[in-house]
ZAFI-547520 format. One record per residue (C-alpha): x, y, z; residue in one letter. Coordinates in steps of 0.05 Angstrom, whole numbers, plus 5000, padded with zeros to 4 digits. Each point is the difference from the previous one (the first is absolute). Last residue first. Example, Ala and Ser with C-alpha at 12.3 -4.5 7.8 and 13.67 -1.06 7.14 Angstrom:
<nodes>
527349795143S497349315013A
</nodes>
This chain:
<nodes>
496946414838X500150225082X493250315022X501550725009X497750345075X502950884995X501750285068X500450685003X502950595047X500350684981X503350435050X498350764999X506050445018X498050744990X496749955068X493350285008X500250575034X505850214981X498350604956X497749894930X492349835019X497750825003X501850004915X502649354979X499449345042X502849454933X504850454955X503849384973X506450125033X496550325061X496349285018X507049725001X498349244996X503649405036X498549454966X498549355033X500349204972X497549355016X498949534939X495849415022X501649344950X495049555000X501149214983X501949775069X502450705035X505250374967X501650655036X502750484948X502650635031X499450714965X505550615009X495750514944X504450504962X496450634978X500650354933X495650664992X493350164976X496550515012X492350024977X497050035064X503849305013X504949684947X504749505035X505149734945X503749435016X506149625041X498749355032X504749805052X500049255018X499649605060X499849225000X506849774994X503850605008X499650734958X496949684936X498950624957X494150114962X499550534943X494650484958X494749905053X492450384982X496950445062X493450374989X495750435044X493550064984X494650504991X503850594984X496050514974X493950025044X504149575051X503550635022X505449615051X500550505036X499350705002X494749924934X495649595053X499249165002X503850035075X495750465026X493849574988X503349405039X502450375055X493850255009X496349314994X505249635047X505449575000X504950164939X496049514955X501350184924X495449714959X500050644957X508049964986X498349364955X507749704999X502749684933X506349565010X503449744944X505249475007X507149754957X504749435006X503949874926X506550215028X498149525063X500249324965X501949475054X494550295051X494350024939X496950695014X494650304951X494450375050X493750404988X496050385050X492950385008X497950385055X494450085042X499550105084X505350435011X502950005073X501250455059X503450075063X501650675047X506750055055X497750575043X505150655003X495650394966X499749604945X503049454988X500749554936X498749274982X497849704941X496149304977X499749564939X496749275004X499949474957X495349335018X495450324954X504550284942X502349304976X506150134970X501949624932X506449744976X504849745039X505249574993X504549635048X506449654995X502949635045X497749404984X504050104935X506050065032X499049415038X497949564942X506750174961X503949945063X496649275009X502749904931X506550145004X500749585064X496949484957X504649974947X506250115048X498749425037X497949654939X507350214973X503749765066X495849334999X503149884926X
</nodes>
């Protein structure tokens, strides 16, 4: 009889522990998120962020085939550290925000790579390419938030970002996109 309590209850405290450790969330709160870039150019390291964008997010830890996130970037609010910079950067050789006003990344998988880092694959359309990226992204639980650290490395050429007098190597071809995206835990 003690063995099968014993066992009762160790089954049971498994039970609770596996379900402790899983986490849900569900919204993103856009405020507290932040996405920034970094490039050089001319041999000086350069930093930038976007000011407005909008984000979705489906992930449940224990239930990643149903995981899935939106991510809708406002190329106007773009930030690259000053006013010229700024103006250049909306032009037809760049990012031609007349057109293409937002960039737009949408998940079709997650993949749990260790315990709290994951590799999300999805569709990047920019200027109106769009081609599949795949997005290394840590999960740093903290209380009932989760903060989702991630970078993608872009190739600027692959989605004809710095045409015309800009496609030399000026500016690097490498730009890093760096975000960190605050969800309160469900």
């Amino acid at each position: 009889m003690h063995c099968r309590f014993t066992a009762a209850a160790l089954f049971a405290c498994l039970c609770v522990m596996s379900d402790a450790q899983a986490v849900e969330y569900n919204r993103v709160n856009t405020t507290a998120s932040q996405i920034s870039f970094t490039y050089n150019q001319m041999g000086s390291r350069m930093y930038g962020t976007f000011g407005r964008f909008e984000a979705t997010l489906q992930f449940d830890s224990d239930n990643l085939a149903s995981a899935h996130t939106t991510l809708h970037i406002d190329l106007n609010s773009i930030d690259a550290g000053s006013e010229d910079a700024n103006t250049e950067l909306v032009k037809p050789a760049w990012f031609d925000t007349q057109r293409y006003p937002e960039a737009v990344f949408e998940s079709s998988r997650f993949r749990r790579v260790t315990d709290d880092h994951y590799l999300i694959t999805g569709r990047l359309t920019l200027k109106g390419i769009t081609r599949e990226v795949q997005v290394p992204v840590e999960l740093k639980p903290d209380s009932s938030i989760g903060i989702f650290d991630g970078e993608l490395v872009l190739k600027r050429d692959q989605f004809g970002l710095g045409a015309g007098e800009w496609a030399d190597t000026v500016v690097s071809n490498d730009i890093a996109i760096k975000f960190k995206v605050v969800a309160p835990q469900q």
